[in-house]
Steps between C-alpha positions, in 0.01 A plus 500: 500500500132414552541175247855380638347504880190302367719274378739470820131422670417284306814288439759628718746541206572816359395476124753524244562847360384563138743722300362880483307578154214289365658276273188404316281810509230503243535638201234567197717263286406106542778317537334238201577787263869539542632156307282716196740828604837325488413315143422840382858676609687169371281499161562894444863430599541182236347751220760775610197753571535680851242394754316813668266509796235578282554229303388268864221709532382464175510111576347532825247682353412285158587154690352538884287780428696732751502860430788555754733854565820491306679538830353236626646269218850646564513448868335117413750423280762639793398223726504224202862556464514745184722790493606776277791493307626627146508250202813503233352812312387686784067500500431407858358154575395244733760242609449203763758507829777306450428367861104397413617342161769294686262371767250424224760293341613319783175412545463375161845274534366301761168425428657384132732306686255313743274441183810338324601252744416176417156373688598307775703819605277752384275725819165547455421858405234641757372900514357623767344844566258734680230693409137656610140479349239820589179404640331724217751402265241496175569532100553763319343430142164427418226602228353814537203698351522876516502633853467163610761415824619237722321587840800403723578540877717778556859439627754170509378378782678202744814314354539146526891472481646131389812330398528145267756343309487308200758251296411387099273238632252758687486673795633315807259343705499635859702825455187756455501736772208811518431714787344839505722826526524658802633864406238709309809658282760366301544253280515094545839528603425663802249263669820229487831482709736289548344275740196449315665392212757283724227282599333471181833416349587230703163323639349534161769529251755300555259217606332479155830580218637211336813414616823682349284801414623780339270792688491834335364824662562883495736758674166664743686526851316235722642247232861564541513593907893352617539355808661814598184702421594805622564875302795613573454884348245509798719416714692734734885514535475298856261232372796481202754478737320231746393271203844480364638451887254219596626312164867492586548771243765756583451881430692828591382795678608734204258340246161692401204360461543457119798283571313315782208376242780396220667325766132337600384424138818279471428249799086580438312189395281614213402130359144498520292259733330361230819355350600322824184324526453384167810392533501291798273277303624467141415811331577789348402864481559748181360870532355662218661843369311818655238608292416191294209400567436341109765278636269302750194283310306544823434885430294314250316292704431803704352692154283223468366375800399920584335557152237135606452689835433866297268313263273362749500788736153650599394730756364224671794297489674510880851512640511112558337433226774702266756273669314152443486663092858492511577159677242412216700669233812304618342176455304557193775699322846418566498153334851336465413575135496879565875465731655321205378835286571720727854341561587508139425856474749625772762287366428716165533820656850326631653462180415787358654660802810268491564600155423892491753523793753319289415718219549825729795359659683515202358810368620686761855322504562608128365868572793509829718376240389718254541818751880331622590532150412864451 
């Protein structure tokens, strides 16, 4: 209540409602580790082995150097899209959602298809994303002599949070955007809204893309706000009733609230804001599938320009100062060079995807066939 009547103060708008949960809370897992997870359950899969929790942590552990709860790895794999279901003879195993595989693929399709046109019809590919930098973000390996340390300062510190996009070329001029957090909790995602990320998407964005860009970004809820940005499961059965009423739509006095909102997600317009304004001047937008973050050539960008900042880091070194080492970082490191790398290793990661989810596709049509038969 406190927040929303700051906000009325401030703006005289009441702020759009968020849906209840925390849709990105933190978890022990990075999300850089997961693209490692899935070719692990598709390798084990391809070699007819079942895939086991353990068999996660065990790569967590060897690979990132986690030493994470088993538990943990289950529920992880839960929000990655993994579920558990029984293989032809019966050991228990991990299998990918139907629903996350699908998305994945569509995904796939039309990037393939964009990258197939011929060039004077072909958009130009640019990623964008968010992310935050610690002010005592430092390394984590050096040489050591016995009971020799690192003397560090205690604690993460201020955040500077920032958001850039990048095309094969290099990063686009114009489109860096940093700003220190405001909220002492949460992660990155929660120092941006939607209207934050409005303005940086169209004063700074869309002034600098090429034209007929292709603009790729993730699923995080300030990217795909509708014009009808609005919750309806927090909405009472009046406020159901009024919204249909004030759009012409009829209703009768006999329905209950769960026929009210499948009356209201019919007429509801759910196409994000982000489409409409690319749009309006010659582009287009593809989301990436939820949880692929190995997807987007930027998370690599992000790897690199935070391990300059954690190599340099001192005691000494301040909170501006950490931000001018990564401005510096983006100049010095991101070379067109690197993009074109970069680039080429996402679209490897693509076909491997593209063809395991042929390969499973088919696997699990002969084993429906198989059990039809029986």
């Amino acid at each position: 209540m406190a927040t929303i009547t700051k906000a009325v103060r401030q703006t005289r708008n009441v702020p759009v409602s968020t849906p209840l949960g925390n849709r990105h809370q933190p978890t022990t897992i990075p999300f850089a580790a997961e693209g490692r997870i899935r070719e692990l359950v598709f390798e084990k899969h391809r070699q007819g082995t079942i895939c086991h929790a353990k068999h996660v942590h065990a790569l967590l552990k060897d690979a990132c150097g986690l030493d994470v709860h088993e538990r943990t790895v289950q529920r992880h794999l839960k929000r990655m899209g993994f579920c558990w279901l029984r293989t032809k003879n019966r050991p228990r195993s991990l299998r990918e959602k139907a629903a996350v595989r699908q998305q994945r693929h569509d995904y796939l399709y039309e990037i393939r298809r964009n990258r197939q046109r011929p060039p004077d019809e072909r958009y130009q590919v640019v990623y964008l994303d968010e992310s935050f930098l610690h002010h005592h973000h430092g390394g984590q390996y050096s040489w050591f002599s016995e009971h020799d340390f690192v003397e560090r300062m205690s604690g993460k510190g201020r955040r500077w949070c920032f958001i850039h996009a990048m095309q094969q070329a290099g990063l686009l001029a114009g489109t860096l955007l940093a700003f220190e957090a405001k909220h002492g909790t949460g992660d990155y995602h929660a120092q941006f809204n939607w209207d934050r990320f409005q303005q940086w998407f169209t004063e700074q964005l869309l002034r600098n893309v090429p034209p007929r860009s292709l603009i790729i970004l993730d699923r995080c809820p300030f990217h795909t706000v509708g014009r009808d940005a609005v919750v309806p499961s927090q909405m009472k059965k009046g406020d159901l009733r009024q919204w249909l009423t004030e759009r012409g739509i009829a209703w009768e006095e006999q329905w209950l609230r769960a026929r009210l909102l499948e009356e209201m997600d019919k007429y509801r317009d759910k196409k994000p804001m982000v489409e409409r304004l690319a749009e309006d001047q010659g582009h287009q937008v593809l989301f990436l599938p939820v949880h692929h973050p190995e997807l987007n050539p930027i998370e690599l960008v992000w790897a690199t320009v935070k391990h300059y900042c954690g190599t340099i880091f001192s005691n000494s070194t301040s909170f501006k100062e950490q931000r001018q080492h990564l401005e510096e970082s983006f100049e010095r490191d991101i070379t067109p060079e690197y993009c074109t790398k970069v680039y080429e290793h996402v679209q490897h990661i693509e076909e491997r995807y593209w063809t395991t989810d042929l390969l499973l596709d088919e696997d699990i049509e002969l084993e429906d066939d198989e059990g039809n038969s029986c």
